[in-house]
N, C-alpha and C positions, 0 to 999 in steps of 0.2 A: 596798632602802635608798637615798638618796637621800644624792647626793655633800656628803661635810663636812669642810672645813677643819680642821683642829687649830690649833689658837695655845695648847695647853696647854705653858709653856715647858719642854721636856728633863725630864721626870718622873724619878724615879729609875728605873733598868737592873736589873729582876730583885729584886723587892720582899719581902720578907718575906713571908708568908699570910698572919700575924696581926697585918700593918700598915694602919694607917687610912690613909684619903689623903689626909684630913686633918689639915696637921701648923701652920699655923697661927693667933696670934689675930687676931682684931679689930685689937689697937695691931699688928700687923705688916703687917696688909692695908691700914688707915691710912695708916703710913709709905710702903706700896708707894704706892699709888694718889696718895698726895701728893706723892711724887716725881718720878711723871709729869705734876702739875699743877704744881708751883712749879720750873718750868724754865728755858731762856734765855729765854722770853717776858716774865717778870718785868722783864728788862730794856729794854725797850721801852714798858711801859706808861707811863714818864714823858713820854716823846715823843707818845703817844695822847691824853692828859691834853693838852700842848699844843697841839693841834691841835681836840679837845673843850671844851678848859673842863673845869675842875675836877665839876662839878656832872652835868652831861650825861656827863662821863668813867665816873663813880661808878654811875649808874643803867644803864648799857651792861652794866657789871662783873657788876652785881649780873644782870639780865635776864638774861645769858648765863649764870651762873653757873643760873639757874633753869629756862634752857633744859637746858642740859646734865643737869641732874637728872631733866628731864621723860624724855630722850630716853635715860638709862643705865638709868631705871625699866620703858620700853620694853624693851631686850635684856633687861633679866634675868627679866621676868613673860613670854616668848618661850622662856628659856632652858630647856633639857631639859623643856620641856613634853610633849612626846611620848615623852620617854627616850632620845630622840638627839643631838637637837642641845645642844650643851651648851657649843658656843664660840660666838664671832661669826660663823666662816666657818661653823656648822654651822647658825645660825638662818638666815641668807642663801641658805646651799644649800637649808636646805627651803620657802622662802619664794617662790624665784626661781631655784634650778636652781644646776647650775654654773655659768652668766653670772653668777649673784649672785656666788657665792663667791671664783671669779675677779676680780670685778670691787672686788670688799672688797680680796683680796690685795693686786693692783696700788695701791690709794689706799694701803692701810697700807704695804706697800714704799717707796711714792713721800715719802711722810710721813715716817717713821721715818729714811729716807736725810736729808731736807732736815731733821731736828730733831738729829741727830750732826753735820753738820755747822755746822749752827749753833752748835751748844756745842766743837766747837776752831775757830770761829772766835772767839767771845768770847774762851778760854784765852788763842788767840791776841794777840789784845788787850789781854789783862792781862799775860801776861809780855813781849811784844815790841812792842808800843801797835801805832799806825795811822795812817794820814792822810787826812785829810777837808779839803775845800776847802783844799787846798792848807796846811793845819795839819798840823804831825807833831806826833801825843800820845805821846808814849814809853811804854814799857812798865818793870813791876817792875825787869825785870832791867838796863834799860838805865839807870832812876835808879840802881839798887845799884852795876853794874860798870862801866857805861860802857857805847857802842857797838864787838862785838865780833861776827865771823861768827858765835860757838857761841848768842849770844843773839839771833839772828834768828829770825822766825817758823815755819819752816821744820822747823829743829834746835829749838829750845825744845819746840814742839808734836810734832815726834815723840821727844822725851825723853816727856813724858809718855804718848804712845800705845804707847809700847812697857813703858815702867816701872811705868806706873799704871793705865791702860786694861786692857792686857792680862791680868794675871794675873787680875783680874776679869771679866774675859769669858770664863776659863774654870775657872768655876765650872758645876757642872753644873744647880743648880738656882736658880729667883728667889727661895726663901725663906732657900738663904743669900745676900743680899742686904738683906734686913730690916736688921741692924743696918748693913749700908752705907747702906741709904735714912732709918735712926732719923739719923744722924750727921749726913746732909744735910740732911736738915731742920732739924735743930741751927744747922747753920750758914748755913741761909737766916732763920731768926729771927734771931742771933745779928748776920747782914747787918744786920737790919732796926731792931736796937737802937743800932747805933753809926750809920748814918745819922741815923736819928731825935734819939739826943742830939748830931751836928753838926747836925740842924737848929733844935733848942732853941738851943743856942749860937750860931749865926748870927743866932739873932731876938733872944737878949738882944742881940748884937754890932750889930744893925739892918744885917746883911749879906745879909738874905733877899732872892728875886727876889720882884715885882711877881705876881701870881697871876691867870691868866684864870677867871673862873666861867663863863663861855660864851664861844662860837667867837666870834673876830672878824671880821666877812665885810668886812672895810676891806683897802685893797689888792689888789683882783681878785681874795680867796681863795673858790674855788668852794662854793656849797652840795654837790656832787657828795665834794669832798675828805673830806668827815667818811665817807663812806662807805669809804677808804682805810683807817680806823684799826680799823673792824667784825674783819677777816681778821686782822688784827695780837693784836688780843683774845682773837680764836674760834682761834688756832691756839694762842696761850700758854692757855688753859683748855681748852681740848676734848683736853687728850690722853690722856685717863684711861679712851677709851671700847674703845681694843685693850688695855689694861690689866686692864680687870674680870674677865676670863674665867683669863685663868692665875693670877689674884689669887684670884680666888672658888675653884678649883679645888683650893688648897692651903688654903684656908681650913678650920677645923675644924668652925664651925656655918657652912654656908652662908647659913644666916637672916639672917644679921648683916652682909650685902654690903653691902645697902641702907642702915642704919647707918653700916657704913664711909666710904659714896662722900659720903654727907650730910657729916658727921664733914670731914672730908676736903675738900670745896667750902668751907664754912661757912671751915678752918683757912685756905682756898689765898684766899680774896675778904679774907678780915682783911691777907692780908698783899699781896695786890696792890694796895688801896688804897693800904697803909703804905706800900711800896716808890712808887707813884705819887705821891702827893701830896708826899713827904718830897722827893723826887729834883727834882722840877718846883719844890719851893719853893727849894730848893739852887741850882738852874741857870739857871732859868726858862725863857727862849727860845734860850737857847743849848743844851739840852739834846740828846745825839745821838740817834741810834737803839737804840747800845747805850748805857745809861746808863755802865758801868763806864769807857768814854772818858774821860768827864768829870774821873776823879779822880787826873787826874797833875798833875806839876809845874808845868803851866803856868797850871792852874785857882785859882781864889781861893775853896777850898771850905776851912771851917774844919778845924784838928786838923793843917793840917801833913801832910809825907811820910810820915811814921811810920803814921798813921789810914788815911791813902788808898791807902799800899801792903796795910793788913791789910782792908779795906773789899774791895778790888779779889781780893787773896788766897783769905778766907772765900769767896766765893761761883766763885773759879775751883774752889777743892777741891767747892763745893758741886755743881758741873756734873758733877766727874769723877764722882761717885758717882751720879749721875745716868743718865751716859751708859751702864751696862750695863746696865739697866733697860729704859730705849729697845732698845739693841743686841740684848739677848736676845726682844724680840717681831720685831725682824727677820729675825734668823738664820731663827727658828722655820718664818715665813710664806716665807723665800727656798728653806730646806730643802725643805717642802711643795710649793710650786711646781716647784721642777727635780728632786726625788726622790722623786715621791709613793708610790712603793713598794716605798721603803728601811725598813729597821728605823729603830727608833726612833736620832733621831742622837745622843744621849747615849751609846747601846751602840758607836759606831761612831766610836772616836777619832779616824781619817784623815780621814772626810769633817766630823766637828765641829771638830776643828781649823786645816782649808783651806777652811770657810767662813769662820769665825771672820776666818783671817788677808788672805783677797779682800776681804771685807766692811768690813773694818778700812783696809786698805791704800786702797780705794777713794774712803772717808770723806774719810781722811788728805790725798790729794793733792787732790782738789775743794773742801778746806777751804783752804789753802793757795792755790789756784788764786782762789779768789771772795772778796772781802772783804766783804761787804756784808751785814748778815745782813736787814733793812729788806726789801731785796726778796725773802727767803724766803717772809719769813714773810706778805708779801702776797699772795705767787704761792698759798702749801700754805693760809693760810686760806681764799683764793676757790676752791678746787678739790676737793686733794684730803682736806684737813679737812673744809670745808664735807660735802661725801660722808657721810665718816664718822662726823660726831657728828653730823648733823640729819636730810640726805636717806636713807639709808641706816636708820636707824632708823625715820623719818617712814614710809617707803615700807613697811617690813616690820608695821607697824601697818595700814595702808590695806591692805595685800595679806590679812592676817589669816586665813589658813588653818585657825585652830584656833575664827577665831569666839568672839573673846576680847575685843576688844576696845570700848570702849564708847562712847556718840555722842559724850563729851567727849574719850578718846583720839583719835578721828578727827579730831574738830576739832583740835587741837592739835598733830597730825600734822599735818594739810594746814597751819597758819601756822607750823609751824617749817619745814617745805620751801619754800614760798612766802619766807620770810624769808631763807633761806639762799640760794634764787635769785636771787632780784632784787637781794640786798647783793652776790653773789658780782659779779653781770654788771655793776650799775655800778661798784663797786670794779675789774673790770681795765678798762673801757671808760673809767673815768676816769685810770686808769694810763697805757694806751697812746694816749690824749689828749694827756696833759704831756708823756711822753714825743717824741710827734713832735711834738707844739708846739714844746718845748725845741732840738729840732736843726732844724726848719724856720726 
């Protein structure tokens, strides 16, 4: 038998005989999977939009959103086709060995670590603001109380990692989770209806920003730059692809993945436009990396403190529900890698609870430590995203062991890898470009 990963997240410990393993629906696998897709990337996409044009932003959205579908349809017509593999790390193992498997881990680790951290830094941002160019945007708490040690970044963000984080991360399985992922979702629509009636209100008000439909290449901005905002897209959309397998696994018809992920893209592209387009007409050129900056005291965004502290709020609650989601395919894949021939770690409360608390702890301080989340999400799209929802798929098609795959699967393998290369290499060569431009 040939070596395979588990990412089945913590099953239950000593099952029932006459229990299925199937325990849930379709709208639960939905919620799951959509959770992992309307993430902190959302907040970003209005800075992409600027940098894109409105127009050219949209049709990105969409293409990736159509990649991604190519390439989850890939894993799962792979998946238990022979009656073993039946995760990601198990089609990889039998595709390409343990270097595959291995090599899966490591991205999904590297990923998983840089998308936790991203969302307490956002938190961060919301309850204790930030500063950029020499602007301090304050936070929630510092409009409400005042500037005070207990509402610093610091103390704010680990109040939440220990009060609200944690006892959701130890929960033993992802399907309770569902109605934490139905919630968040709630409240990423719910984001997306009060922006959008400030931004009806600003156009009656004739307070709206001036809108690009296409790049403006005036002022030395490089044709190379559009290719910075590709990773920034592909990292907030592609995170749904270490997702499918412990989602599919609980699921009750497994038929009904494929449904789900569609389901699920189609919900996550309505509202990435919404969030982009609404944000970019709200801000315009001043728009930051994370949008949620935008909406403090200092901004001349309609609705007042009152809207922009619950604008800001809605979607901090929306991340924490978020982040155990994320958390739980890490733990899973770090378990695997340092214990691969431990019991299952759901059965084994010391070693699930002192990952849990490393893992957590480790998030915490590199969150705190890095403010920026812009350069994450450029680093983990050209890399270790890239990997995972194209090349990674791409490759396990091309490799085709089972002799399944068809001359338009192939085709469509070799230009989602080809795309995900060539975007990856110029996106950091134009990175590390400006970057020593900038200090030379």
């Amino acid at each position: 038998m040939k070596p395979e990963i588990s990412t089945t997240l913590l099953p239950k410990t000593n099952p029932p005989e006459n229990e299925v393993s199937g325990v849930s629906s379709i709208s639960g696998a939905v919620f799951n999977i959509s959770t992992s897709m309307v993430g902190a990337g959302i907040m970003s996409i209005p800075a992409t939009l600027k940098v894109l044009g409105i127009i050219p932003g949209f049709v990105v959205i969409i293409i990736m959103a159509f990649l991604v579908e190519v390439t989850v349809e890939f894993l799962l017509r792979y998946t238990n086709y022979s009656g073993e593999a039946n995760t990601y790390g198990g089609v990889m193992a039998e595709s390409f060995g343990k270097f595959g498997s291995v090599a899966l881990q490591i991205c999904i680790m590297i990923s998983n670590f840089g998308a936790l951290i991203i969302y307490l830094i956002i938190i961060g941002d919301v309850l204790s603001g930030s500063q950029s160019d020499g602007v301090l945007h304050s936070g929630v708490l510092q409009e409400c109380f005042g500037f005070h040690w207990w509402n610093e970044r610091a103390y704010s963000v680990l109040f939440i990692v220990i009060f609200v984080m944690l006892p959701l991360l130890l929960l033993p399985r992802v399907e309770s989770l569902a109605h934490a992922s139905a919630v968040s979702i709630l409240l990423a629509v719910v984001f997306v209806v009060i922006i959008a009636g400030m931004a009806v209100y600003a156009m009656l008000e004739g307070q709206t920003q001036e809108l690009k439909l296409f790049p403006d290449f005036s002022d030395g901005f490089s044709y190379f730059n559009l290719f910075t905002t590709i990773p920034v897209m592909a990292t907030a959309l592609s995170s749904c692809h270490v997702t499918i397998h412990p989602v599919r696994a609980e699921l009750e018809d497994q038929s009904n993945m494929r449904s789900a992920v569609r389901i699920s893209l189609a919900l996550s592209v309505v509202i990435y436009m919404a969030v982009g387009f609404v944000g970019y007409l709200l801000f315009g050129e001043s728009i930051m990396a994370d949008m949620l900056v935008n909406f403090d005291q200092t901004s001349n965004s309609p609705g007042g403190l009152l809207v922009n502290a619950i604008v800001r709020l809605s979607y901090a609650l929306h991340l924490m529900l978020v982040f155990p989601v994320i958390f739980y395919i890490l733990r899973a894949n770090m378990d695997e890698m340092i214990f691969p021939r431990k019991s299952l770690l759901a059965s084994d409360t010391t070693r699930f609870v002192s990952i849990t608390l490393v893992l957590l702890a480790f998030v915490y301080f590199v969150a705190i430590a890095l403010p920026n989340i812009w350069y994450f999400f450029q680093f983990m799209g050209s890399t270790t995203v890239a990997c995972i929802a194209f090349v990674f798929p791409g490759a396990i098609v091309l490799r085709d062991i089972h002799g399944i795959s068809t001359k338009i699967d192939r085709t469509m393998a070799i230009i989602v890898v080809i795309l995900a290369a060539v975007t990856s290499v110029v996106a950091i060569s134009t990175n590390l470009y400006s970057s020593f431009g900038n200090t030379s």
